[in-house]
C-alpha positions in Angstrom: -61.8 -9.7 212.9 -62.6 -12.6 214.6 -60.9 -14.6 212.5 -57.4 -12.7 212.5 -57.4 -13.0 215.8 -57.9 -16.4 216.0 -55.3 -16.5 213.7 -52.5 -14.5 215.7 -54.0 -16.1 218.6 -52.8 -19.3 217.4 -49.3 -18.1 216.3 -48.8 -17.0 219.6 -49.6 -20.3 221.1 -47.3 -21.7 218.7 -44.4 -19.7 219.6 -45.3 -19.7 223.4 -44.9 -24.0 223.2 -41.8 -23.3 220.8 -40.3 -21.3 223.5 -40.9 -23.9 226.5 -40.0 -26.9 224.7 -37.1 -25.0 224.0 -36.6 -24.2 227.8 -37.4 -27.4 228.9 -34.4 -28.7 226.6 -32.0 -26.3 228.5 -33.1 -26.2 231.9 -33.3 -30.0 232.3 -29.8 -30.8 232.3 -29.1 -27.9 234.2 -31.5 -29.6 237.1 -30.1 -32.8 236.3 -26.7 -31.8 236.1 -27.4 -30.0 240.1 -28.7 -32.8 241.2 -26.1 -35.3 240.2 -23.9 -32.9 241.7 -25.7 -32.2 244.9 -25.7 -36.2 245.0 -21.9 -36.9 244.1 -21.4 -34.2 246.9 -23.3 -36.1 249.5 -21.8 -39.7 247.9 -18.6 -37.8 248.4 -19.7 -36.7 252.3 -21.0 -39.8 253.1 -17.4 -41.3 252.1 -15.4 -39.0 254.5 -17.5 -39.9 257.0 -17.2 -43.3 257.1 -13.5 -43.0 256.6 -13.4 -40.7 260.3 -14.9 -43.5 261.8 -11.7 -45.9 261.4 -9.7 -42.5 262.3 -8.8 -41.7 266.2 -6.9 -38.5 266.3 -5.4 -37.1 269.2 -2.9 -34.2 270.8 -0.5 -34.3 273.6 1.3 -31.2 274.4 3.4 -30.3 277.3 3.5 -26.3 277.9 5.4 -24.8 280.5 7.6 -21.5 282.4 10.7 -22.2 284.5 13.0 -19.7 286.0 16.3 -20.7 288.2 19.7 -21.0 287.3 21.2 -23.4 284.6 24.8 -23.5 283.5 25.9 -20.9 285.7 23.7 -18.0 284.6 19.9 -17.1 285.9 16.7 -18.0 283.2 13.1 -16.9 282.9 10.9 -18.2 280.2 8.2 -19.7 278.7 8.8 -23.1 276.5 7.1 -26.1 274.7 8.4 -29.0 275.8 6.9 -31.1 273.8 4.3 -30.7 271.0 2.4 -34.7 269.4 -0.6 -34.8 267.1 -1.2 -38.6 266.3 -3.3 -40.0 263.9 -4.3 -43.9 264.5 -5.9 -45.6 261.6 -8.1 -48.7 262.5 -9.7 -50.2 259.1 -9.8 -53.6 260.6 -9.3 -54.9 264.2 -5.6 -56.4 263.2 -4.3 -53.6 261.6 -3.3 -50.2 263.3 -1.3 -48.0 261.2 -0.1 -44.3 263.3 1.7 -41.3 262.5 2.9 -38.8 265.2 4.0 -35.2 264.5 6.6 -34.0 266.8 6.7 -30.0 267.6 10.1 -29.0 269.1 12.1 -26.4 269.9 15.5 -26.2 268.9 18.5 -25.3 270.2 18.4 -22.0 268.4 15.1 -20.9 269.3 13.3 -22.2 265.8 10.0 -24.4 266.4 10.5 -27.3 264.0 8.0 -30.2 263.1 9.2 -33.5 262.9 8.2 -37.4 262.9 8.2 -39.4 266.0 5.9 -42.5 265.2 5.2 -43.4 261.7 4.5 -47.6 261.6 2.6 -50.4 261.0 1.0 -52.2 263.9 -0.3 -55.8 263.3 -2.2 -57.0 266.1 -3.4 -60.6 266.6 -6.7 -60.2 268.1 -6.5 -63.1 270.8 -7.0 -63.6 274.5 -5.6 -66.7 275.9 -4.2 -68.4 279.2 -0.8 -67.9 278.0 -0.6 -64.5 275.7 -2.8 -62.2 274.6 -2.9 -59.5 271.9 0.7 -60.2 270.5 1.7 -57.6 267.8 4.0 -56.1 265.7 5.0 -52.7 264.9 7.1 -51.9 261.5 8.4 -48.4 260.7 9.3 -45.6 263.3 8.2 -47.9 265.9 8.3 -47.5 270.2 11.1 -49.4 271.8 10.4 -51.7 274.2 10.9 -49.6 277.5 9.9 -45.9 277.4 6.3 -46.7 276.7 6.1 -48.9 279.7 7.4 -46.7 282.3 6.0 -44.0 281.3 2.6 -45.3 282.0 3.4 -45.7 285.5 5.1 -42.5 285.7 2.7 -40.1 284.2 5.0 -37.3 284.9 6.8 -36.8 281.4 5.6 -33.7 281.5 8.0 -32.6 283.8 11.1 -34.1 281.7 12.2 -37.4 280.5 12.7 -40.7 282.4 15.4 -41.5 283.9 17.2 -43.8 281.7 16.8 -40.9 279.0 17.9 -38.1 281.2 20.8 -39.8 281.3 21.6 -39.5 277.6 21.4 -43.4 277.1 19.3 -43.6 274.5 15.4 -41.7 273.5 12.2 -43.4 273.1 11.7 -44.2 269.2 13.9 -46.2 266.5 13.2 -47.5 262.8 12.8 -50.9 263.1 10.6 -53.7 264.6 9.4 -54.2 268.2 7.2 -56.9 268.8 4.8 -56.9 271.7 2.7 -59.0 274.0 1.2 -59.2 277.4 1.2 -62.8 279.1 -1.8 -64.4 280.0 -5.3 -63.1 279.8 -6.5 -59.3 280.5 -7.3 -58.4 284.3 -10.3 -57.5 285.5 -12.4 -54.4 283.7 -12.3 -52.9 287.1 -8.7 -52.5 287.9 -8.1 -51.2 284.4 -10.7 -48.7 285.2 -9.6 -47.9 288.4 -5.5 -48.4 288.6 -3.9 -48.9 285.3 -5.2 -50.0 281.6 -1.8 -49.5 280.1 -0.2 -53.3 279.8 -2.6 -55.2 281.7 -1.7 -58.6 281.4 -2.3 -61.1 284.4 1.2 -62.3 284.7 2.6 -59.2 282.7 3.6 -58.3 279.2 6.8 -58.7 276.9 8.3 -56.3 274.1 11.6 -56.7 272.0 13.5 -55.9 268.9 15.7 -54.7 266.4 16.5 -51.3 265.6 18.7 -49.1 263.3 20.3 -47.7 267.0 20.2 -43.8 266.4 17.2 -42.8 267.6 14.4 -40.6 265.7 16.4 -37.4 265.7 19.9 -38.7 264.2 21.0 -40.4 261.1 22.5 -43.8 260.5 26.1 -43.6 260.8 26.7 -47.0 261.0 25.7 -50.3 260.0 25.1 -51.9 263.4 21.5 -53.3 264.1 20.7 -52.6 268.2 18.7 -55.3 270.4 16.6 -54.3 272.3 14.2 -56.0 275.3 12.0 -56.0 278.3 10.4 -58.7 280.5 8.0 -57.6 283.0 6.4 -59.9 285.2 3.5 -60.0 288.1 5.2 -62.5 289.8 1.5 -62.5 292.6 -0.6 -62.9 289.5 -4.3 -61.3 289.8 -3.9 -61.7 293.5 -1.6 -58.5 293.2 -1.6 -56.8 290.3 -0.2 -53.6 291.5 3.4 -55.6 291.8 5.6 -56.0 288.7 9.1 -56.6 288.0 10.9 -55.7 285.0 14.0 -56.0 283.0 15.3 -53.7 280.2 18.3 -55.1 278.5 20.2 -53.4 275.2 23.4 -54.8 273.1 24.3 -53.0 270.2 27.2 -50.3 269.5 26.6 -46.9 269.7 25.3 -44.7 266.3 29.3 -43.3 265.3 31.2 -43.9 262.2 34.1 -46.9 262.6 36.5 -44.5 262.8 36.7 -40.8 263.7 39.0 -38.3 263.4 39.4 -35.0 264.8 40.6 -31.6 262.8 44.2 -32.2 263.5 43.7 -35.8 261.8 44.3 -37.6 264.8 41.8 -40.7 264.5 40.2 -43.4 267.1 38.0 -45.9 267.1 34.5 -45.0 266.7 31.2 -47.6 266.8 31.9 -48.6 271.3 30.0 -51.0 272.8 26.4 -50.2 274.1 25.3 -52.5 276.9 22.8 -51.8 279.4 20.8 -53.8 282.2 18.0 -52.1 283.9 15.5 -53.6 286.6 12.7 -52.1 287.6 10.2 -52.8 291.0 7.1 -50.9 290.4 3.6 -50.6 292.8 0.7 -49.2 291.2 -1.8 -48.4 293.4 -5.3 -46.1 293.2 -3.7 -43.9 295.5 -0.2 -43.9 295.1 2.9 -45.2 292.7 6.0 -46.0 293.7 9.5 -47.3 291.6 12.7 -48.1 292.2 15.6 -48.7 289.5 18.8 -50.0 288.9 20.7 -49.6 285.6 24.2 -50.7 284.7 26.5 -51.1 281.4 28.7 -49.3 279.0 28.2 -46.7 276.6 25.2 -45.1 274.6 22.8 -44.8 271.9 24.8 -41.2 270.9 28.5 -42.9 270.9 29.9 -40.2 272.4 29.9 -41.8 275.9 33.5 -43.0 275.5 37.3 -42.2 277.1 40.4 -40.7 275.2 41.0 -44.4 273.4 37.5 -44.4 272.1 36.2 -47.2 274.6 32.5 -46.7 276.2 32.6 -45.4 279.5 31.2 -47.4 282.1 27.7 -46.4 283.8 26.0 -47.1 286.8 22.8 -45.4 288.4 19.8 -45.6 290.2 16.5 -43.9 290.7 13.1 -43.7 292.9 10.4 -42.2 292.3 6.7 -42.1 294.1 3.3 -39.9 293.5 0.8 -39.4 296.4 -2.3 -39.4 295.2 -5.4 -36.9 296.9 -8.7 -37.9 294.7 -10.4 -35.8 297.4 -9.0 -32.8 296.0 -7.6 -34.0 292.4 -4.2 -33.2 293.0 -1.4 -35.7 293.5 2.2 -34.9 295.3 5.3 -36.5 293.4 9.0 -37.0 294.3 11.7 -38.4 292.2 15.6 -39.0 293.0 18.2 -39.8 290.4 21.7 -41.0 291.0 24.1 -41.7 287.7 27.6 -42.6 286.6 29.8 -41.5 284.0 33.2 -43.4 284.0 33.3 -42.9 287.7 31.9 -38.5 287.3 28.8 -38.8 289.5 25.5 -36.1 289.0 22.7 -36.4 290.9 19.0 -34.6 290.7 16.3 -34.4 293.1 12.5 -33.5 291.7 9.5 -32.4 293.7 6.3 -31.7 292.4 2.8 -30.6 293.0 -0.3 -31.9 290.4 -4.0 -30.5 290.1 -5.6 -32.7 288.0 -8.8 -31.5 285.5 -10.6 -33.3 283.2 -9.4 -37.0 282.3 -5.3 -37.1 281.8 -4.7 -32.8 281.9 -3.1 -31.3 284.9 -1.1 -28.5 285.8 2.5 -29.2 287.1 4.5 -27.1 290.0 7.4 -28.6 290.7 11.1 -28.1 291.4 14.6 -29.8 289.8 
């Protein structure tokens, strides 16, 4: 009896290392094949999140409700006047690649999505007596101007500048715009406290050359627009707050040569587009003030022109000023416009209250 036992004792012991040989061959690469995962997983994680580290996203959104009378008949409603999510990519210190989605609502009610910025910036990472930070944008770029001023007027909220209210042209163009601000950076502390938008000593330069319609309109045309501005610190570091600018455009406006309406009756199309603008602006911590003057002919549209098809002469100008109350975050604005059409005049006044909350948010009251 003993020896039986012994004897199936031994099968068993047979069969039992049988079996966990055999389980060691299956679960094995099961564990190994986990773990590779579990490890190509956090190879995979670790990869995403040094790729967010060269990623700065961002939203800007301007939300509002407005009730008066427009066209002759009373409104009351909610809008979105503006909706930008922008991605900046920053895989080196001289490259800067962007995209900006632009959330709109159209004439007919529909919310549509399209691009505002899509480019290439090279930047050449330099500080000198004489320029700094020169760079060049390539793609769906910013012109020269809009950028500017609307870093001294923060109010965009509110509605576009003045130039732009005034259907001369919007803020964004395929092309190329090359930047730069003139002489070395000023002083940490009035970029803290005043402005770190364009801080050069002696004040910054932009120009270039664009298709001319815009970022909402096709190409009708094969004119290239020019496009410039010169701003200048004429006081230097010993006062920042003063600059003087000039925005100048030559190009023809974004309509086919010739154009013909559904009788067949035909006129010139591509007019002249010429503009001069000059700018005095005063940034200050507590208050901003600007004046303008603009003069030329035509527009970035085309349609700025008489029976014959020429551009219309245009002539305006504009002022506008914010209080500001750090004591109780809020900041009072004002802003007068004055523009000409061919000799037809429109003028618009614009008063605002501000209550500023965390950073660059604020809430707007304001009448126009």
């Amino acid at each position: 009896m003993t020896t039986v036992a012994g004897e199936a004792s031994g099968r068993w012991y047979q069969r039992l290392l049988a079996l966990l040989a055999w389980l060691s061959l299956v679960v094995s690469p099961t564990v190994r094949a986990g773990e590779e995962k579990k490890e190509r997983n956090l190879s995979a994680s670790g990869k995403w999140a040094r790729l967010w580290r060269y990623i700065e996203p961002s939203a800007l959104w301007y939300l509002g409700y407005g009730w008066g009378k427009q066209d002759g008949e009373n409104f009351s409603r909610g809008y979105v006047g503006r909706g930008y999510l922008t991605l900046k990519f920053k895989p080196v210190e001289w490259f800067v690649p962007r995209i900006t989605l632009d959330a709109h609502q159209d004439d007919g009610g529909d919310f549509n999505v399209r691009l505002k910025y899509l480019y290439g910036k090279f930047v050449l990472p330099v500080e000198t007596a004489w320029i700094t930070e020169p760079a060049v944008e390539f793609g769906l770029v910013h012109g020269p101007w809009f950028d500017y001023e609307e870093h001294i007027n923060n109010y965009r909220a509110q509605g576009t500048m003045f130039i732009e209210r005034n259907r001369v042209l919007n803020s964004a163009d395929l092309g190329a715009t090359v930047t730069a601000l003139l002489g070395r950076k000023l002083p940490a502390d009035y970029r803290q406290r005043v402005s770190g938008k364009y801080p050069g000593r002696w004040g910054s330069v932009s120009f270039g050359l664009y298709n001319g319609g815009g970022y909402h309109a096709a190409e009708h045309n094969q004119n290239k627009v020019f496009e410039s501005r010169l701003s200048l610190r004429p006081l230097g570091p010993w006062l920042p707050n003063l600059q003087l600018s000039h925005f100048f455009i030559y190009g023809r406006g974004n309509s086919p040569a010739r154009i013909c309406d559904e009788q067949g009756v035909c006129r010139p199309g591509e007019p002249d587009w010429l503009l001069n603008a000059f700018m005095v602006s005063f940034e200050h911590e507590y208050f901003v003030a600007t004046a303008q003057l603009a003069l030329g002919r035509g527009n970035q549209k085309g349609d700025q022109v008489d029976d014959r098809g020429q551009a219309l002469e245009s002539f305006g100008w504009s002022g506008f000023v914010e209080i500001k109350l750090p004591g109780i975050l809020s900041s009072v604005i004002g802003r007068y416009d004055h523009w000409e059409w061919g000799g037809e005049a429109s003028d618009r006044v614009i008063a605002g209250w501000a209550e500023h909350f965390y950073k660059h948010n604020y809430l707007l009251l304001n009448i126009d």
